[in-house]
C-alpha positions as CSV (number, residue, x, y, z in Angstrom):
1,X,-1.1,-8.9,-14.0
2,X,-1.9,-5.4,-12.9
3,X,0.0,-2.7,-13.3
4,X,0.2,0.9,-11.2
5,X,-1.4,2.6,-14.4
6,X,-4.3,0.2,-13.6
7,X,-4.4,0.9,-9.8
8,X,-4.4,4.7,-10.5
9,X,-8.0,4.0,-12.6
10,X,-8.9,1.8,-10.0
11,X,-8.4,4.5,-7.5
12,X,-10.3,7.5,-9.7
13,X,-13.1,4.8,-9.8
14,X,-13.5,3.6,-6.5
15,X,-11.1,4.3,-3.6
16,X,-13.2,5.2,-0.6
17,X,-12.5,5.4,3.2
18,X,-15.0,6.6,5.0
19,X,-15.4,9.1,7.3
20,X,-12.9,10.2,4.8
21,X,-14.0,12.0,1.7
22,X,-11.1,10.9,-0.8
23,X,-10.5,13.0,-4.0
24,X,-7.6,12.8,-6.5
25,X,-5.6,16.4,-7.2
26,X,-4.2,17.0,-10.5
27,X,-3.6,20.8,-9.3
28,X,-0.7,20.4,-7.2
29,X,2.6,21.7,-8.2
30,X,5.5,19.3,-7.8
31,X,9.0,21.3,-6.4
32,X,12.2,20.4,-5.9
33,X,12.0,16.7,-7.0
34,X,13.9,15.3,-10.2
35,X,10.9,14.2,-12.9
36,X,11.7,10.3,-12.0
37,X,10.2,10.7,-8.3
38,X,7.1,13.0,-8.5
39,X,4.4,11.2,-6.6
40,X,2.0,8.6,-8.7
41,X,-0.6,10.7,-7.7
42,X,-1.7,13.0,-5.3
43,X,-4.9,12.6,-3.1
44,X,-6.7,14.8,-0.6
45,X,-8.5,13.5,2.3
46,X,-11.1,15.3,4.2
47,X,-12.4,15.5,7.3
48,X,-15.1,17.7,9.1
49,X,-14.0,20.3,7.1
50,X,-9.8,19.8,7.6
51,X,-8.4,18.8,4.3
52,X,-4.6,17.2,3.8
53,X,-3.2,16.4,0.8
54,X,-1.1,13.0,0.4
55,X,2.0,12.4,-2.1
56,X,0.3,8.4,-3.0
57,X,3.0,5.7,-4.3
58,X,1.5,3.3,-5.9
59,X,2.8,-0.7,-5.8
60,X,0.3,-3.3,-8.0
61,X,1.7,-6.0,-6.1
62,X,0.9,-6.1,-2.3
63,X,3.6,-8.0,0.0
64,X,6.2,-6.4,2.6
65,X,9.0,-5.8,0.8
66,X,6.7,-4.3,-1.5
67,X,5.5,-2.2,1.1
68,X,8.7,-1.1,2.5
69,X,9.8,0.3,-1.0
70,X,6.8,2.2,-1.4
71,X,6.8,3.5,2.3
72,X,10.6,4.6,1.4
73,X,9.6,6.2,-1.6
74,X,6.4,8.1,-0.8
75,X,8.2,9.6,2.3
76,X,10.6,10.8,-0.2
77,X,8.6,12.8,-2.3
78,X,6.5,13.9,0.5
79,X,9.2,15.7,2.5
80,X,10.5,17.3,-0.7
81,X,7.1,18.6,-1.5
82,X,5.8,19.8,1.9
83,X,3.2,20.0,3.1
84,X,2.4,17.0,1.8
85,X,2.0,13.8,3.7
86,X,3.3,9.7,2.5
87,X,0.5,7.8,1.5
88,X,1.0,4.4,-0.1
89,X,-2.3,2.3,-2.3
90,X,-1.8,-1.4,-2.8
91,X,-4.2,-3.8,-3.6
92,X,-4.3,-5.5,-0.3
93,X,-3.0,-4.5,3.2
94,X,-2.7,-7.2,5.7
95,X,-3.5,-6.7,9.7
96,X,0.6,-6.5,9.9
97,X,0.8,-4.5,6.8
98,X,-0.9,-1.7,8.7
99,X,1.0,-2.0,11.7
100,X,4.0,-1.7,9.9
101,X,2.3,2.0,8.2
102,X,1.6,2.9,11.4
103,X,5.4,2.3,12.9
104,X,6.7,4.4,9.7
105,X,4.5,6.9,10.2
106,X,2.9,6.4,6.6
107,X,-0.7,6.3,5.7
108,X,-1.9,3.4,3.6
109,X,-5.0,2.2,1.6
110,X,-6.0,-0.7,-0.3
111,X,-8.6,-1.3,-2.4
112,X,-10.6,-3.9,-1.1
113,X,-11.5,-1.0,2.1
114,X,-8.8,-1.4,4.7
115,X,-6.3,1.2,6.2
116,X,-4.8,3.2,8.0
117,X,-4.5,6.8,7.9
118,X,-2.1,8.7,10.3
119,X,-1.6,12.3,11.1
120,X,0.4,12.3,14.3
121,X,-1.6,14.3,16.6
122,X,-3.9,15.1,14.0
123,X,-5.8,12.2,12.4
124,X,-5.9,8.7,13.1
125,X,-8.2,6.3,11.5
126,X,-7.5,2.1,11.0
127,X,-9.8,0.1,9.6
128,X,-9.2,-3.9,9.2
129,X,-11.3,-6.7,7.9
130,X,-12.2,-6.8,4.5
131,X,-11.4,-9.6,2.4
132,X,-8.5,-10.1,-0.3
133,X,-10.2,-9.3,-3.5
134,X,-6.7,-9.6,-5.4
135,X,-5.1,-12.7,-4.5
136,X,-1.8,-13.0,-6.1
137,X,-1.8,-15.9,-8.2
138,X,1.8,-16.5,-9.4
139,X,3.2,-20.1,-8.8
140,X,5.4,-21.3,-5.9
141,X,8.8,-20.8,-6.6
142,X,10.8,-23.8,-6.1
143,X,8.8,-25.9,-4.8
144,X,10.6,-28.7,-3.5
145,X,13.6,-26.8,-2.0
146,X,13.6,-25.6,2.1
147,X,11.1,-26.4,4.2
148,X,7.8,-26.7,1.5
149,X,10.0,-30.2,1.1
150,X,10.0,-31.8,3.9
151,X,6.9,-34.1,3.9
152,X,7.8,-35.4,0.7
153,X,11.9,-36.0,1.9
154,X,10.1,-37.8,4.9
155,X,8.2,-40.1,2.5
156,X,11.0,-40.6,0.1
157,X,13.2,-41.3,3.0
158,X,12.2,-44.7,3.9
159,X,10.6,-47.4,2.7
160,X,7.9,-48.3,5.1
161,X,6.8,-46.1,8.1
């Protein structure tokens, strides 16, 4: 099991989005937010020689509600540190992942290459595709409860079909 300690190395190693050149900040002053909700991490992106720094929340466990959390939090420590903008880093962001990024006006990377970053009016770059190198491999829970049950109700159901 990963945890966001182990995405932030990840990150210094190998987050990339090109045309983007992505570097981490350890230089930028955090104000006005309790020591609880500073950022993970702060990254800068640049662009054809425009730079914008990113407040990053980190999750190691990609999903939605995942997702929605992170979005939630990076926002906040964004808009008490302006200028800088919600980014959130997961392992893996789905097609709808991104589109849900794009509709909270949150950028997002994951570390297998896909993204979306949004600057609105400014920058807008989505890039979808690349394979799930992180699949989550905890077990089913309850497996034989709702609808994963209902071929083996059928079968149990009657006695010839």
């Amino acid at each position: 099991m990963r945890t966001e300690s182990d995405i932030r190395r990840q990150v210094e190693r190998e987050l990339t989005f090109t045309p983007f050149e992505v570097r981490i900040r350890d230089d930028v002053p955090m104000q006005g937010v309790s020591p609880g909700q500073n950022p993970d991490m702060v990254i800068s992106l640049t662009f054809d020689g425009a730079r914008r720094d990113f407040s990053v929340e980190t999750k190691s466990v990609s999903g939605m509600k995942n997702l929605r959390l992170a979005i939630m939090q990076a926002k906040a420590v964004a808009y008490a540190n302006q200028p800088l903008l919600p980014m959130v880093v997961m392992p893996y962001l789905r097609p709808e992942a991104l589109d849900e990024l794009i509709a909270q006006k949150t950028s997002g990377i994951d570390l297998c290459g896909n993204g979306v970053v949004y600057i609105p009016n400014v920058w807008f770059a989505y890039r979808t595709g690349a394979k799930n190198r992180y699949p989550s491999s905890a077990p089913i829970k309850s497996p034989f409860r709702g609808e994963q049950s209902i071929v083996a109700r059928a079968l149990l159901s009657g006695a010839t079909f």
